[in-house]
C-alpha positions in Angstrom: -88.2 12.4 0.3 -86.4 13.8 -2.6 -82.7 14.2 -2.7 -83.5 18.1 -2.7 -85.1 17.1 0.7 -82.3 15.5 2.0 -79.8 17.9 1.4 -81.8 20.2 3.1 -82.1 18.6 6.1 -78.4 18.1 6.7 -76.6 14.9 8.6 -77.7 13.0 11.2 -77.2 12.9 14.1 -74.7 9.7 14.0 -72.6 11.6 10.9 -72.3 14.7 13.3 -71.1 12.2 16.1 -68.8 10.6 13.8 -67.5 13.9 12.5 -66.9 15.2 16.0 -64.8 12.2 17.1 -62.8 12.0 13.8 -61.8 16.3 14.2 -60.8 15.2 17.6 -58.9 12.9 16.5 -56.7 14.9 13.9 -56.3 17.0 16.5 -54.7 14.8 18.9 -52.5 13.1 16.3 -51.7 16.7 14.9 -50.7 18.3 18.6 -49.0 15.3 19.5 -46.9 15.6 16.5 -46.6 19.6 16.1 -46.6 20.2 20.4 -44.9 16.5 21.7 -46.2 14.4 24.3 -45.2 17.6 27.2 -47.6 20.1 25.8 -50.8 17.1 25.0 -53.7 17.9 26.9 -57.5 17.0 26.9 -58.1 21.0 26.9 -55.4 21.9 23.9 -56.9 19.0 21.7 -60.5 20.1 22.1 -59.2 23.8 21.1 -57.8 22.5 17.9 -60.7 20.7 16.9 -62.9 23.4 17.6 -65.1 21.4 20.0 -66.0 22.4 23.6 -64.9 20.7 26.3 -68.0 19.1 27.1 -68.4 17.5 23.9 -64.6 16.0 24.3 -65.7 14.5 27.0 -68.3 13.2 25.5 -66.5 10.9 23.4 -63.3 10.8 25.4 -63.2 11.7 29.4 -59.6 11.3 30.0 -56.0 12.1 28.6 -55.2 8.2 28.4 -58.5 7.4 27.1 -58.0 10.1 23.9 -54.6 8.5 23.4 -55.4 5.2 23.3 -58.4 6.5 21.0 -56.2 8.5 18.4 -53.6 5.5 18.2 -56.6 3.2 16.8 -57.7 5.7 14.2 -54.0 6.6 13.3 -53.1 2.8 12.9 -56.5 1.6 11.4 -55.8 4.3 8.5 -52.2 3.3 8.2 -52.8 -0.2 7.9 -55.5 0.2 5.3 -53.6 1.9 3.4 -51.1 -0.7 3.8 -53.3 -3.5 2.5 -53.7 -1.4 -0.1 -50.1 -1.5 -1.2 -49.5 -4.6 -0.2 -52.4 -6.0 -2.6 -50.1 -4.3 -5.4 -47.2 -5.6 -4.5 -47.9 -9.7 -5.2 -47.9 -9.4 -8.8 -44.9 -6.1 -9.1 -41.9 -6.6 -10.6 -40.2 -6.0 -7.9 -42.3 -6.4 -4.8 -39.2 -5.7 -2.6 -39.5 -2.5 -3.6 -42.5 -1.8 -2.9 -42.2 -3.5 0.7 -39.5 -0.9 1.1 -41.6 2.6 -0.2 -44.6 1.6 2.1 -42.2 1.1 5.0 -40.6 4.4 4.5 -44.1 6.3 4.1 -45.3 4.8 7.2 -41.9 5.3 9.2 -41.8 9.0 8.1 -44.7 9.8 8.2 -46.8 12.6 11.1 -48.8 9.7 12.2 -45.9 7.5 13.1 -43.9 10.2 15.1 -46.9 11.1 16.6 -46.6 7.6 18.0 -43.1 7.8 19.1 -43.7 10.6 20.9 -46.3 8.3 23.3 -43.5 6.2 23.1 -41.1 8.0 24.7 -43.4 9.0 27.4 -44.6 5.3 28.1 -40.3 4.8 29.1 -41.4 6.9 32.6 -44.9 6.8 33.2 -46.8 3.2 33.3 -50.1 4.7 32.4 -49.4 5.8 29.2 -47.0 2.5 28.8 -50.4 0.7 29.1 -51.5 2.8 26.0 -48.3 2.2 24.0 -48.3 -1.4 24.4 -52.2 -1.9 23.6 -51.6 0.1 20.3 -47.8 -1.7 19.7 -49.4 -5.6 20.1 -52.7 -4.9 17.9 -51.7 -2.9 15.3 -47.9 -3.0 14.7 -47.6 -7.0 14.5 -51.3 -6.2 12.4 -49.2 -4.1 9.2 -47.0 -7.1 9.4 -48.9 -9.7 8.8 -50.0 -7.6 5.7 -46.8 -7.6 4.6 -46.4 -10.5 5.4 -48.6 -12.4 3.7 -48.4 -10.7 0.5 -44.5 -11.3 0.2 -45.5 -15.0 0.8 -47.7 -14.8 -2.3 -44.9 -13.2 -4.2 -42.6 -16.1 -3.6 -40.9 -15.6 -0.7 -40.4 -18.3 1.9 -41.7 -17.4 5.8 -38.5 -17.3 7.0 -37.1 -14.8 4.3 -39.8 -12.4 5.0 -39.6 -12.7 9.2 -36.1 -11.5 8.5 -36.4 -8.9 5.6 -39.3 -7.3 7.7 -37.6 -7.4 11.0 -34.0 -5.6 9.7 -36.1 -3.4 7.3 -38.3 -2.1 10.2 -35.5 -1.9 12.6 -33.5 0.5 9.9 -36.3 2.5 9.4 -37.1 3.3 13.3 -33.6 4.3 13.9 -33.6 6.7 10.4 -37.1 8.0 11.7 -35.7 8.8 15.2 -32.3 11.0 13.6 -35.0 12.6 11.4 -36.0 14.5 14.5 -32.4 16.3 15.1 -31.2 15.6 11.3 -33.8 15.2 8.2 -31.6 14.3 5.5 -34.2 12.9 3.6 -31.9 12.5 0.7 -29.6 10.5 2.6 -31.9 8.4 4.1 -33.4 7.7 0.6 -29.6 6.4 0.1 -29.4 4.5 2.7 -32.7 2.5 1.6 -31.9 1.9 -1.7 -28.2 0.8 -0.4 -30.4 -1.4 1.6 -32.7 -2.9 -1.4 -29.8 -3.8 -3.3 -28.3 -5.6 -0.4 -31.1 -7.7 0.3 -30.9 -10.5 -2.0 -27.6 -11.0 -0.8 -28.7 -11.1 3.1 -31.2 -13.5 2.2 -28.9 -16.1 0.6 -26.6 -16.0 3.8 -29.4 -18.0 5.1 -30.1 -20.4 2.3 -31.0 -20.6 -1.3 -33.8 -19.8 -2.6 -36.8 -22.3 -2.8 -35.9 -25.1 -5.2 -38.0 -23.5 -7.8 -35.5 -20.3 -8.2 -32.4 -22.0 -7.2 -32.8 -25.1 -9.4 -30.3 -23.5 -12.2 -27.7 -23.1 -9.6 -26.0 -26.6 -9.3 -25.7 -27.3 -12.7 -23.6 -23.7 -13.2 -21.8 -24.9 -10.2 -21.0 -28.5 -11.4 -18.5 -27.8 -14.5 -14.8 -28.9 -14.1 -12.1 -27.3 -15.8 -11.8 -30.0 -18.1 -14.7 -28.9 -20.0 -13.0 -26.3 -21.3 -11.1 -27.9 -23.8 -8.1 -30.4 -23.9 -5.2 -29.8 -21.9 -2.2 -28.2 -23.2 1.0 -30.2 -23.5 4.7 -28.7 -23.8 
């Protein structure tokens, strides 16, 4: 068959499939993020994407179940694009940085407040907690074992990075959560690079550096007074 041919004859059947559940998809993420959590329904997501409802339920026969699905596909993309960065960040200059950007995209971005807002509904209804907490374990700890293991390679010790990801992350959610009522992006831009300038510091409260950075250290430390010079007599 020529390429002529082919082009001719369309997709198959399994690319029309995987189109169908992808537009379904965006529209779940999209309504949950545009609408909130109160206005999501199987019916309003199928109207988005254009889709009937009997092809919705093809793919997805129940609110929880579409939830659950659009969470995967959100995360999966985010995390990917994650490994991307992270894969960068080993050999930047300043891979700190760069930790810090990707944190803020993912933080700030649709996908992630689309998430919140299953969040806040998993607080009252145990269904949907069942959703949140399938998505929170798998993909969640997932993104930080990409960072984590990148800022490993970059030099940092396990227990540096544990911390840095844990005060970064828990900064970010509580700047994502204000941006809802208050988007000062500017300030919040602020705030982060107040934040990246503080984090050597926060790091040496807990210890030097391996021995490899911090070998110059003692012998700075180690001069007397006495080296200066002779001592001064009246």
């Amino acid at each position: 068959m020529t390429v002529r041919a082919r082009k001719r004859k369309g997709r198959t059947q399994a690319e029309r499939r995987r189109a169908t559940q992808e537009a379904i998809l965006r529209a779940a993420i999209d309504l949950l993020y545009e609408e909130g959590y109160a206005r999501f329904s199987t019916i309003a997501v199928a109207k988005r994407a254009g889709v009937s409802r009997g092809a919705r339920e093809n793919y997805y026969r129940t609110k929880n179940e579409l939830l659950l699905a659009a969470g995967n596909f959100a995360h999966a993309s985010l995390n990917e694009q994650a490994r991307k960065l992270a894969e960068r960040a080993e050999t930047a200059a300043d891979p700190v940085r760069k930790f810090l950007d990707d944190s803020g995209a993912f933080f700030f971005s649709r996908t992630y407040m689309a998430m919140t807002e299953i969040a806040m509904a998993a607080r009252t209804d145990p269904e949907v907690e069942r959703v949140f907490l399938v998505l929170f374990n798998t993909h969640r700890r997932a993104l930080d074992r990409i960072w984590t293991d990148s800022l490993r390679r970059a030099g940092f010790s396990q227990i540096e990075v544990a911390r840095l990801i844990r005060m970064t992350h828990y900064l970010m959610r509580g700047m994502a959560l204000r941006s809802v009522w208050d988007n000062r992006r500017g300030e919040f831009r602020e705030v982060m690079d107040e934040w990246h300038r503080l984090v050597p510091h926060y790091l040496a409260m807990f210890g030097p550096r391996p021995a490899s950075k911090a070998a110059a250290t003692p012998a700075r430390a180690s001069r007397k007074p006495t080296d200066r010079g002779p001592k001064k007599t009246s």
